[in-house]
N, C-alpha and C positions, 0 to 999 in steps of 0.2 A: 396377377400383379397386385403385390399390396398397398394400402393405400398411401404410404410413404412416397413407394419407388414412382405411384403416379404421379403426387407434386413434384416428385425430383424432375420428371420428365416434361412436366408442362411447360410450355414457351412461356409463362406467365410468372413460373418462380423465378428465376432471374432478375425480375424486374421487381418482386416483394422485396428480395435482398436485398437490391438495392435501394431501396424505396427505406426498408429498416433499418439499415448499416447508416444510411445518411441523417436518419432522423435520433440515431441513439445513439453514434459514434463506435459502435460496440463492433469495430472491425476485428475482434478475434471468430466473429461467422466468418469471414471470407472465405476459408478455407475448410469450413464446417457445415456443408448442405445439406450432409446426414441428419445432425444436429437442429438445424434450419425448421427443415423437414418436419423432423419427429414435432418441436414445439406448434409449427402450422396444425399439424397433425389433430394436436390436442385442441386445440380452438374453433377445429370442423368437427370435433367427435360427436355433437348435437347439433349439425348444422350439415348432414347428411348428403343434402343438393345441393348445397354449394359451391362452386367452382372458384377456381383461383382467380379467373376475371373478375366476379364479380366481389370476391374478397378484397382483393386489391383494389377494387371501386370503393368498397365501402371503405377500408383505412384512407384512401386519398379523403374520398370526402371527408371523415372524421377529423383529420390531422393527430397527431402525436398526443393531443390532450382527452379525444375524443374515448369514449368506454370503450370498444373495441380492442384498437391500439393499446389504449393502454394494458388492456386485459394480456394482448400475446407480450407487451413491455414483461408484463410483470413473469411469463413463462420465459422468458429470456435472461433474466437478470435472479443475482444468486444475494443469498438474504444471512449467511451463516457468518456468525459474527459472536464477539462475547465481551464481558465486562474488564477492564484493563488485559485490553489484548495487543500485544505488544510494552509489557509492560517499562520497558527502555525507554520508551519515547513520552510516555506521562512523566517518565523521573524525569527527565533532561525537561520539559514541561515545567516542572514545579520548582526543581532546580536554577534552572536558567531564564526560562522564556517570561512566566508569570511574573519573577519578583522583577525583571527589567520593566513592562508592562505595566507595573505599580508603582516605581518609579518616577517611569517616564506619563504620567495620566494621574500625577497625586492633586493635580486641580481641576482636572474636569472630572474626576472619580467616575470616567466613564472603561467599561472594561466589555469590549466585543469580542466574538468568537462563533466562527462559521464550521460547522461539520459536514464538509463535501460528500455525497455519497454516501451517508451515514445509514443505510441500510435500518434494519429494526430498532436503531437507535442507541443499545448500549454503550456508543462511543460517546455521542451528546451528553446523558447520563454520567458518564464517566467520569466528565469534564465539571460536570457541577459537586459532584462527591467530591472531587479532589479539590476543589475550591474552596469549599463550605467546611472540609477536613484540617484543611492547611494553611487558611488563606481567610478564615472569617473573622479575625482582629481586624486587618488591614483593610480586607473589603466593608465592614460597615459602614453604612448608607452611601455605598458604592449605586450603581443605576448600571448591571451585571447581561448582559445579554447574550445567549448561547443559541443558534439556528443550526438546525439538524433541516437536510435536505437530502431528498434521493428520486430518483426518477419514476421508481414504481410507488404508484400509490398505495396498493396494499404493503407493504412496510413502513410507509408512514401511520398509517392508519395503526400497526402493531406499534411502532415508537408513541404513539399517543397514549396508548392503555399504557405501557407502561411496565406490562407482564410480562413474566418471562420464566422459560423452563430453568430447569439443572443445569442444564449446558453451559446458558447464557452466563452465568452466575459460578461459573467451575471454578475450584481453586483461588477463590475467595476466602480472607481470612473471615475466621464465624464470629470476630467483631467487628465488621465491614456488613457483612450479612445482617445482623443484629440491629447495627444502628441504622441502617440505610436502608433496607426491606421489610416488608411484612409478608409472612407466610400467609399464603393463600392455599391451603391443601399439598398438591404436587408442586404449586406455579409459585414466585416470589414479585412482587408489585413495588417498586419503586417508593419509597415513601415520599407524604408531599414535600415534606422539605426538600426534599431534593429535586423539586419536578420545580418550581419558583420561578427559576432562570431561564427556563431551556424550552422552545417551541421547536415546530416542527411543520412543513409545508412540501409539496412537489415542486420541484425544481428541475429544468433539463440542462446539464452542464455543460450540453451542445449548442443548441439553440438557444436558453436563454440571456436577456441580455445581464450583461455584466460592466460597472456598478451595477446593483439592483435594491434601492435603498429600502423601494417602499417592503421590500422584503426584509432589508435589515441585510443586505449583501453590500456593505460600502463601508468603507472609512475602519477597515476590523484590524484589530490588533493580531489575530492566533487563527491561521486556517488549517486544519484537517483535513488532509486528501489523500487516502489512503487506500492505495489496491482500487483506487478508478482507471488510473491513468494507461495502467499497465495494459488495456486491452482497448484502447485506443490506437487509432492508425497515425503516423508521424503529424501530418500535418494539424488533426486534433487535439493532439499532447501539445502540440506547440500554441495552438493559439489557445487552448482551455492554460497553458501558466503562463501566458501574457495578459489574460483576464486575471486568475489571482494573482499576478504581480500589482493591477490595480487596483482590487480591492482592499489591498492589504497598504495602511497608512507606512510613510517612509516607518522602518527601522521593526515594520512588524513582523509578523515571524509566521513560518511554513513550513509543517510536517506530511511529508509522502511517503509511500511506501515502501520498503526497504530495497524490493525490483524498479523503483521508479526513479530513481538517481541520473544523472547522466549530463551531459551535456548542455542541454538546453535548461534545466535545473539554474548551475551553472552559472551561464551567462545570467541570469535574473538576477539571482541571487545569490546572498555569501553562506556558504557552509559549515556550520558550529559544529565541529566534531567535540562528542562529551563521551562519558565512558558507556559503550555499549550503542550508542546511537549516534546520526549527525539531522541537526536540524536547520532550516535556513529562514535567515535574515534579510529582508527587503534592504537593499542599501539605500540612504539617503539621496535626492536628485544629485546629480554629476559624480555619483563616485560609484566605481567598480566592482562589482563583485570581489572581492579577495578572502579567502579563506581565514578565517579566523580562530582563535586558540582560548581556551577558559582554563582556570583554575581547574584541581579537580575537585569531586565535590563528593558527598557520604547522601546516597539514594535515603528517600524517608517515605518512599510508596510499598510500605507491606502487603504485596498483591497473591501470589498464592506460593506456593514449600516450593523449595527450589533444592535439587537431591545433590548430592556430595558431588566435588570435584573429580571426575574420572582421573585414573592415571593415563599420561600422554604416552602414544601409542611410537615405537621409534619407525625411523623414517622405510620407509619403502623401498627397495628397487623394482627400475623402468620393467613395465612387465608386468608387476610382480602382482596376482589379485589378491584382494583383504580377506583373510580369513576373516570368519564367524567374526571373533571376537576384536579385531583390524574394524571394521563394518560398526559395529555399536558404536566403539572411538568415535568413527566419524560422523555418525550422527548427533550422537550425544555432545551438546556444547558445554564447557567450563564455567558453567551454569552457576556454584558457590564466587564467584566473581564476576566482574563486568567483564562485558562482550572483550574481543582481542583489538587493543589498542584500533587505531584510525591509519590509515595508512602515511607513511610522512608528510607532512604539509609546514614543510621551511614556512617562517614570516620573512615579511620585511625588514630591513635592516632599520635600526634605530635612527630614527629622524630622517625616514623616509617619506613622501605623502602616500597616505594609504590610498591617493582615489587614483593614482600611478601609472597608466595600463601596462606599463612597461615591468611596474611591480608585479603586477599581478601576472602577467603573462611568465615574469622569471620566476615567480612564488609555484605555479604547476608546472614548470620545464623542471622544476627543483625533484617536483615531491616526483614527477614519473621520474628522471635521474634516479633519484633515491632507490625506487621497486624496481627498476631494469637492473641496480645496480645489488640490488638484494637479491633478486630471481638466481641474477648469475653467478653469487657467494652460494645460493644453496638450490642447485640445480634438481635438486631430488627431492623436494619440499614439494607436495601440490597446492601446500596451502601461500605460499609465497606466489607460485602461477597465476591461482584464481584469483589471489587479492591485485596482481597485476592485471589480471585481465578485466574488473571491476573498474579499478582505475582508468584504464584507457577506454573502459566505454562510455564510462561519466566523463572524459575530456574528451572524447570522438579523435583519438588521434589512434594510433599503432594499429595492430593486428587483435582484439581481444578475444577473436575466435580461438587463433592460435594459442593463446595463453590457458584458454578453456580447456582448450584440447589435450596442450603439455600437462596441465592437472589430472586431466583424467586417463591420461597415457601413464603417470606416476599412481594410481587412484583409480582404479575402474569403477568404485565404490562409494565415488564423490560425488552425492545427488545433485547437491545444490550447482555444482559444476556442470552436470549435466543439466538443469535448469536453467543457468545462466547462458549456456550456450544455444539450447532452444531459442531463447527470448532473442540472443543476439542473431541470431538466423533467421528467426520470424519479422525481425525489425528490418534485415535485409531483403524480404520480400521471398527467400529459400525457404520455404514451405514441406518443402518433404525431408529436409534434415532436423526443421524445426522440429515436426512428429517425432523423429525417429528419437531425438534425446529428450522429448517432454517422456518419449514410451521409456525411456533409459531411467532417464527418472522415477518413475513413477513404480517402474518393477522392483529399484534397488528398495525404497523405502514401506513398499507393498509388505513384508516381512516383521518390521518394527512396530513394536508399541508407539498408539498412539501420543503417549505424553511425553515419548522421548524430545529432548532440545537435539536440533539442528544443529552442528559444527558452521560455526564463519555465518550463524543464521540470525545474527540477534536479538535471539529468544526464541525463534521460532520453531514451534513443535513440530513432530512427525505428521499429526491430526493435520496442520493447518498447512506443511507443503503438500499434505496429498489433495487436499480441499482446491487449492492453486493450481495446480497442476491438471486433478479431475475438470476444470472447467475448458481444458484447449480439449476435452477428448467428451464431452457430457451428452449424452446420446447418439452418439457415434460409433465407440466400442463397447466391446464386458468388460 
């Protein structure tokens, strides 16, 4: 027996899981003991006599902040990230959210900003370039504040330096690179101008408390929560955006990750849909969330080449699998333009009250009317399916398994569909279907160049679904 299959079998891992799942939120182990397993594994590889009893004596005693713990935190938790990633959500950022922000803070010239989970930090970083880029008339002798947090401390300790490979740095235009880095040999360092703003600290987004000022977690205008949430268990998603709903002053603004949408989002908050991205708005005390509509607006974030517009692939029949060249289509997003419009979101009729609940509840009967009543105009669309079945899981109402499903019965080819359906399966507590379409997933886009865009994905590269994906299966399978 090797010495995996032994933790597996000890009466005493049971009890680590649970001991870990509770202290880090990070309920996608639940179903992951292989996984589990192999990282225990690594943290007894020099600690030969040790038993699982006494392991799990030593993390209680420690507690979650203690070296230990944090040492298997940090085998637990995944660090690949890069510089304007997601680059939709910085535009809608600089577009939308900052200049309201400046606006509404032109006599306290006070400008906060929390980066949740911000891993080795290029997102913190990010936040300050695009400021200092676009935004340093208006910001002088502003009092500018950006906090970068994440749970492992060894990636905070990498966001401190400041360095970073190729990767981090990919598809940066080389006058971004120029102005905002110094070449270090292979590595590229942040320059200090850009580091001013932005600190960095351990944070547990489970356990700590929230306000948290003397950290500089209270009263913040712009929070960052990106690709945390998603591997959180229901009732942690819930009460971690009940906490940023208080951190964040009325009328400030919240970017999650593009799987992190849904219901409970929702009720918090109002949803800015802009081109390519949607972001949300704290509403003012006694008023409802309601969906809200902007102007459109001309992106000014030059982040890396973005390849010609594919030609659009014609429609499918039921059945029917994507050839070779079917398959690219749909991975490859319409990349030369902003993402595919937002799904309908009717307003309120003129000289309605916005804070309504009656508005608001007919303003989403509207928009799902609208896509039930689109699906059924073009039955043979998988991309009309899956944007139905997005919708109804962000409002918790219909079927959106089956919407998944109807796409990928039109589409066998449909990653993202098959990811969306994983996730809605996993959220169900259905564990062995969730597998079965993360594996679906993961083989269709196994094939693809890494930089190919995602179809219906935001921007999101082939690299970065497989990366998403790779973590429900990360020592578990080949």
């Amino acid at each position: 027996m090797n010495r995996i299959d032994a933790i597996l079998r000890d009466p005493v891992f049971p009890r680590i899981k649970a001991a870990v799942i509770g202290a880090t939120g990070l309920a996608y182990y639940a179903d992951k003991d292989a996984a589990l397993a192999e990282r225990i594994n690594r943290r007894l590889s020099d600690k030969p006599t040790l038993g699982l009893a006494a392991y799990l004596a030593q993390l209680a005693g420690e507690g979650p902040t203690g070296p230990e713990y944090q040492a298997l935190i940090n085998e637990l938790t995944v660090g690949e990230t890069f510089f304007f990633r997601y680059a939709e959500q910085f535009e809608a950022l600089c577009a939308v959210a900052i200049p309201e922000c400046l606006r509404r803070n032109r006599e306290s010239r006070l400008l906060r900003i929390w980066s949740a989970g911000c891993s080795i930090g290029p997102e913190a970083y990010t936040l300050e370039i695009l400021l200092k880029r676009h935004f340093a008339d208006q910001l002088r002798d502003w009092q500018v504040s950006i906090v970068g947090t994440d749970l492992n401390a060894s990636f905070i300790e990498t966001a401190r330096r400041g360095v970073y490979g190729n990767w981090a740095v990919r598809g940066l235009d080389p006058a971004v690179l120029a102005e905002c880095f110094d070449r270090q040999g292979d590595l590229w360092a942040v320059k200090p101008r850009f580091r001013e703003w932005t600190s960095f600290s351990v944070f547990n987004l489970v356990d700590g408390p929230l306000p948290n000022y003397p950290r500089g977690l209270g009263a913040l205008d712009v929070v960052l929560c990106r690709n945390v949430m998603i591997y959180f268990d229901e009732p942690t998603r819930t009460r971690l955006l009940e906490n940023l709903h208080e951190v964040l002053v009325p009328n400030g603004w919240l970017v999650v990750g593009h799987a992190e949408t849904g219901q409970q989002v929702n009720s918090l908050f109002t949803p800015v849909p802009v081109p390519g991205a949607t972001i949300y708005r704290k509403p003012r005390p006694g008023s409802v969330p309601v969906a809200a509509a902007l102007p459109a607006y001309t992106p000014s974030v030059a982040v890396e080449p973005r390849p010609a517009e594919p030609k659009a692939a014609e429609p499918k029949s039921a059945r029917k699998r994507s050839t070779a060249t079917e398959s690219v289509a749909r991975l490859r997003a319409t990349a030369a333009k902003p993402a595919p419009a937002p799904l309908p979101t009717p307003q309120p009729p003129a000289g309605s009250p916005a804070g309504n609940p009656a508005v608001a509840d007919g303003d989403r009967a509207a928009a799902l009317d609208a896509c039930i009543a689109l699906a059924e105009r073009n039955r043979l669309d998988p991309v009309v399916h899956f944007r139905l079945g997005l919708l109804e899981e962000e409002l918790g109402v219909g079927d959106p398994i089956a919407a998944f499903k109807r796409a990928l019965y039109l589409d066998s080819d449909f990653a993202l569909a098959d990811y969306h359906l994983a996730l809605a399966y996993w959220r169900r507590g259905k564990l062995a279907p969730a597998q079965r379409h993360f594996r679906n997933a993961r083989a269709t886009v196994a094939a693809h160049d890494a930089t190919e865009l995602v179809a219906e994905g935001g921007g999101l590269t082939v690299a970065e679904l497989r990366s998403m994906i790779d973590l429900w299966f990360s020592g578990e399978e080949p």
